[in-house]
BADREN-94985 format. One line per field, with one value per residue (C-alpha): residue in one letter; x negated, y negated, z. Coordinates in steps of 0.001 Angstrom, whole numbers. Each point is the difference from the previous one (the first is absolute). Layout:
BEGIN
r	[A|...] $
xx	[X|...] $
yy	[Y|...] $
zz	[Z|...] $
This chain:
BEGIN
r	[X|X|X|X|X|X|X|X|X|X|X|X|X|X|X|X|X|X|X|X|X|X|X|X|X|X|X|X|X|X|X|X|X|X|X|X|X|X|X|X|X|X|X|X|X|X|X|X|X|X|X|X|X|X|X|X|X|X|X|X|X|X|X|X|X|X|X|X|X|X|X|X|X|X|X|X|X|X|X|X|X|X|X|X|X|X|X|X|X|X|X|X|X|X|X|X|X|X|X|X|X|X|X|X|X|X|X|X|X|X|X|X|X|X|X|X|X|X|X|X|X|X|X|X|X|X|X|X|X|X|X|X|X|X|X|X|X|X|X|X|X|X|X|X|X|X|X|X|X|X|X|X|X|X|X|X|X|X|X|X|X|X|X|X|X|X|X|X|X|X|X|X|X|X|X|X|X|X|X|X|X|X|X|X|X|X|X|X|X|X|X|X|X|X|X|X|X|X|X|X|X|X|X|X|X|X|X|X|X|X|X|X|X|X|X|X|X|X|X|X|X|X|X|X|X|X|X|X|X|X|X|X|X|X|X|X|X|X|X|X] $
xx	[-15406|-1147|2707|-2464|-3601|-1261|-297|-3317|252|3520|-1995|-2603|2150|2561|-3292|-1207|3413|-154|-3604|666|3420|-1366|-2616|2358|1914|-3378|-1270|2805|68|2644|472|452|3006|-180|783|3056|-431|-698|517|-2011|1503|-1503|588|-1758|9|-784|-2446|-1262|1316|631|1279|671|1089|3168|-2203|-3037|2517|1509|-3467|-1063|3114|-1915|-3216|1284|1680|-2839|-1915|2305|-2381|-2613|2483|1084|-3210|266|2354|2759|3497|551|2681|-213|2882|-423|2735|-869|1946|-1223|1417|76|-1195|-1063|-3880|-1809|-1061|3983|306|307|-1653|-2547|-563|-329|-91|-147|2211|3088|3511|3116|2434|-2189|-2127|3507|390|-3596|903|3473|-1776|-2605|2772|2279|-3658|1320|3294|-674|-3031|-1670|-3920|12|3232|-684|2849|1260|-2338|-3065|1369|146|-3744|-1328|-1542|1496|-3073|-1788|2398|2670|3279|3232|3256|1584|3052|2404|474|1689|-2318|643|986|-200|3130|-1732|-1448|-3138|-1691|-2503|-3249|-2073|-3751|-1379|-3527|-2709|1306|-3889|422|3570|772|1873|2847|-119|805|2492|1263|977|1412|2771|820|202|2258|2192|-8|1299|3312|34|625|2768|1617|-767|-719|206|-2952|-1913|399|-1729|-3036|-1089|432|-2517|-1926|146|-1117|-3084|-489|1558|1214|1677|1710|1499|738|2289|1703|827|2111|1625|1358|1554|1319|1708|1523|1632|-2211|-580|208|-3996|681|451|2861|-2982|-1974|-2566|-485|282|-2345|1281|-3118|-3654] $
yy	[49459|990|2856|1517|-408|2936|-436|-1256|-2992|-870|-263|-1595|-2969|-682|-924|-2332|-1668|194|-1737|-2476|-1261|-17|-2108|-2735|65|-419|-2632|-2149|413|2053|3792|3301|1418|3190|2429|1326|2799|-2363|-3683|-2228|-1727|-3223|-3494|-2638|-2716|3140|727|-3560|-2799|-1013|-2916|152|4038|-646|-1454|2870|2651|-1389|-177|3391|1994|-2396|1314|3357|-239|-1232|3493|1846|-531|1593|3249|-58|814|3161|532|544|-1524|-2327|-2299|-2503|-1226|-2597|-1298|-2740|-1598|-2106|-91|368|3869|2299|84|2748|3735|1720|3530|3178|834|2129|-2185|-3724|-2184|-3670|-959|-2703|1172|-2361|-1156|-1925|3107|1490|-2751|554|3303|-731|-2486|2382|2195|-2688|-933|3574|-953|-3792|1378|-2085|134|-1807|-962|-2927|-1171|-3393|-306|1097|-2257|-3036|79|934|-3063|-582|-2170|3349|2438|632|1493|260|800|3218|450|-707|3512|2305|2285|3480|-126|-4229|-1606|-3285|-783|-1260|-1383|2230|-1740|1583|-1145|-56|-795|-3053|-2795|-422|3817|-648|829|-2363|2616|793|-4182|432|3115|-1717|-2826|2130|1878|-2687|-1200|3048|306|-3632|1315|2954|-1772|-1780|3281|-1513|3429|-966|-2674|2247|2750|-2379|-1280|3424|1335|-2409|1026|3881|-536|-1372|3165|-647|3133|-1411|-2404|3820|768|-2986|-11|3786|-1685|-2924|2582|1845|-3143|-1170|3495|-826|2597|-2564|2293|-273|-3994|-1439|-3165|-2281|1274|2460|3509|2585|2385|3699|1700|-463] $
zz	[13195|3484|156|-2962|2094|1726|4313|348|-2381|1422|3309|-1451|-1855|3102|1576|-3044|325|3937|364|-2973|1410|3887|-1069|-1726|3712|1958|-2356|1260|3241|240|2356|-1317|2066|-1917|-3116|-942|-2928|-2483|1796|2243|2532|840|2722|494|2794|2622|1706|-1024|-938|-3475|-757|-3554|665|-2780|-2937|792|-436|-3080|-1192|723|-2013|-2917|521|445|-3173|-1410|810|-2109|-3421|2059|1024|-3582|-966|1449|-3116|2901|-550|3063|2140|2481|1662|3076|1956|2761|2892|2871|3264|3815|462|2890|-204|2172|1168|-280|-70|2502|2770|-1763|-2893|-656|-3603|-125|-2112|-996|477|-212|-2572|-2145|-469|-1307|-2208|-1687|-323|-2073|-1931|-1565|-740|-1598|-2000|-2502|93|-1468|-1951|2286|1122|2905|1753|3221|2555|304|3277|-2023|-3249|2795|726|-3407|-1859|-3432|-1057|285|-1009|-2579|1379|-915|2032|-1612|1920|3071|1969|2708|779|988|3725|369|471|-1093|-3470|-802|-3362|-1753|-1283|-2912|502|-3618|-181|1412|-1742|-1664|-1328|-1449|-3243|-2210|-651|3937|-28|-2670|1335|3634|-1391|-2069|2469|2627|-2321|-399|4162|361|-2778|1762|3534|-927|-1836|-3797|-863|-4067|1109|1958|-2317|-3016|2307|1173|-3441|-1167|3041|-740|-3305|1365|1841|3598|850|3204|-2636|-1629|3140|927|-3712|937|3105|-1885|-2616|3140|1529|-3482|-160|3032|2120|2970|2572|1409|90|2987|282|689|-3281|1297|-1168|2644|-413|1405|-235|1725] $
């Protein structure tokens, strides 16, 4: 683990991990805002335009992801979590008198934010908004909605998307996998927790981990602990 590696080859991997993921932001078009301890920050659309800005990102968190063999080389145990939004934002030089960044600010920066959080709470990887869902091609991509939500601090729910994989780099149990638990969500929306219970069992056995997670919330819900679901059927999520 990196809390075990000396100084100098901490250093020397954040900037492995750094340069590799920088590169898979750069490659599609997109700007570095910055880096925050361990995160990277990253738009698109700004200071050019981008027309396909939602599908680039989506396709960078893949290619990011798909740098981890390369990190896990270094025999270091690793994580990425990527949450995406897209959105009207405040593009430009903001700061104090004595110091400038160009960077993003507004809500939809927030919401990317609470999405790459929520990505550990689902035992998600990467976590897109309904926006970013809306503009991401499914002929290319295999996604999978994983959950109706109140955000922290957002009086207004929004669906949660799960991008998978490229639809060409799919797995057959990633297929399989989707399909059971698409099943289980459609139970689970109309509060047939017994059905949704069975379909994301058969997903969790497959490996789905945000399947566990969800069959940890049904057996709440049929213990009568309903107290996080809202009276329109999203969770409300109290922390970031």
């Amino acid at each position: 683990t990196i809390e075990a590696m000396d100084l100098v080859k901490v250093v020397d991997f954040y900037g492995l991990v750094m340069n590799l993921l920088t590169l898979q932001v750069v490659k599609n078009q997109g700007t570095l805002d910055k880096y925050i301890g361990d995160a990277v920050m990253a738009f698109w659309n700004m200071p050019r335009s981008v027309p396909e800005h939602a599908m680039l990102a989506v396709q960078t968190a893949l290619d990011c992801r798909g740098q981890l063999p390369v990190l896990q080389l270094k025999e270091i145990s690793i994580e990425l979590r990527i949450g995406i939004s897209t959105g009207v934002c405040i593009v430009g030089n903001l700061g104090s008198d004595i110091r400038l960044n160009y960077t993003a600010i507004g809500d939809e920066v927030n919401v990317a934010s609470r999405l790459e959080s929520l990505c550990k709470a689902y035992s998600a990887r990467i976590l897109v908004s309904e926006a970013t869902h809306s503009h991401v091609d499914a002929s290319k991509y295999l996604t999978r909605v994983v959950d109706r939500a109140y955000m922290k601090g957002k009086s207004r729910p929004t669906t949660l998307y799960e991008v998978l994989a490229e639809r060409e780099q799919a797995t057959a149990q990633q297929f399989t996998m989707c399909m059971d638990y698409l099943e289980g969500y459609a139970a689970y929306s109309v509060r047939n927790w017994a059905g949704a219970s069975k379909a994301w069992s058969r997903s969790a056995q497959r490996g789905d981990k945000c399947a566990k997670v969800m069959l940890n919330r049904v057996a709440k819900l049929q213990s009568g602990d309903t107290q996080s679901l809202g009276n329109d059927g999203s969770w409300r999520w109290t922390t970031k």
